[in-house]
C-alpha positions in Angstrom: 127.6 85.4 76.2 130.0 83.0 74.8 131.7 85.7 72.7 130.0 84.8 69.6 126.7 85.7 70.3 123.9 86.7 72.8 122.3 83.6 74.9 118.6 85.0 76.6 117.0 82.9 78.7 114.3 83.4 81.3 110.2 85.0 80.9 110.3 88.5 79.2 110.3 91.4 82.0 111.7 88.8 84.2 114.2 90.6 87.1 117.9 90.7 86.9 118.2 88.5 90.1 116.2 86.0 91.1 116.1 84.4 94.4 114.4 83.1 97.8 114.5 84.6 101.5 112.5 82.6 104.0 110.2 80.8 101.3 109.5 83.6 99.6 110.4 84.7 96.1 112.8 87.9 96.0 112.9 89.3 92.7 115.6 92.3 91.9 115.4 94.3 88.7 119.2 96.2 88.6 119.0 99.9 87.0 121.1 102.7 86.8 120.6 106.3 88.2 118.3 106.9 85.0 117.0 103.7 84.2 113.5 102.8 83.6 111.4 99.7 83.6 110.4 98.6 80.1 106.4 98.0 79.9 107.3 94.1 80.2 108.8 94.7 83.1 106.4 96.5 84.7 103.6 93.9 83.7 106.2 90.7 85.5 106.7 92.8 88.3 102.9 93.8 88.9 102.3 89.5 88.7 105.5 88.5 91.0 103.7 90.7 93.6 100.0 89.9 93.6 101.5 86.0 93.7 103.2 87.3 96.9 106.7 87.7 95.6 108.6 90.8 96.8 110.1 93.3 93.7 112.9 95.4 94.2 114.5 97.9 91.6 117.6 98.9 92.8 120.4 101.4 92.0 122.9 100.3 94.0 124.0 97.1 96.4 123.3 98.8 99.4 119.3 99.8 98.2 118.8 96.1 97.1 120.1 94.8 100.7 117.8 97.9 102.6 114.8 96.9 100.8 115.3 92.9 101.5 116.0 93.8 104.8 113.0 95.8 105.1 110.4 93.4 103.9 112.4 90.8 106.2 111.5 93.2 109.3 108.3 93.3 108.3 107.5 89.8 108.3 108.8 89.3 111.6 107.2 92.3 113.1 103.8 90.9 111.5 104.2 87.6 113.0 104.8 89.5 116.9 
């Protein structure tokens, strides 16, 4: 925001966060206690995974780092 008004940029449903770890795509969607997935988002984050992307919704700092951990564990583990 510049104050004035709203800029949007970025695919509809698209995550909060987008990033890489270790070539693959890392997509986190940030939500409150409550919060729920719109439809759109549900629909981007059904096609960032079957393209091999990992999704994460997190609640907190701490369950976005655990869950990017997790999948990082998992791709070493998979390659022993």
């Amino acid at each position: 925001m510049d104050g004035q008004r709203v800029i949007k940029f970025g695919c509809v449903g698209s995550p909060d966060i987008l990033g890489a770890l270790d070539g693959r795509a890392v997509g986190v969607e940030v939500k409150t206690r409550r919060g729920r997935q719109r439809e759109s988002q549900l629909r981007f984050q059904a096609a960032f995974e079957r393209a091999g992307g990992l999704y994460v919704v997190a609640r907190s700092t701490a369950e976005a780092l655990a869950a990017i951990k997790a999948a990082r564990a998992d791709k070493v583990s998979a390659r022993a």
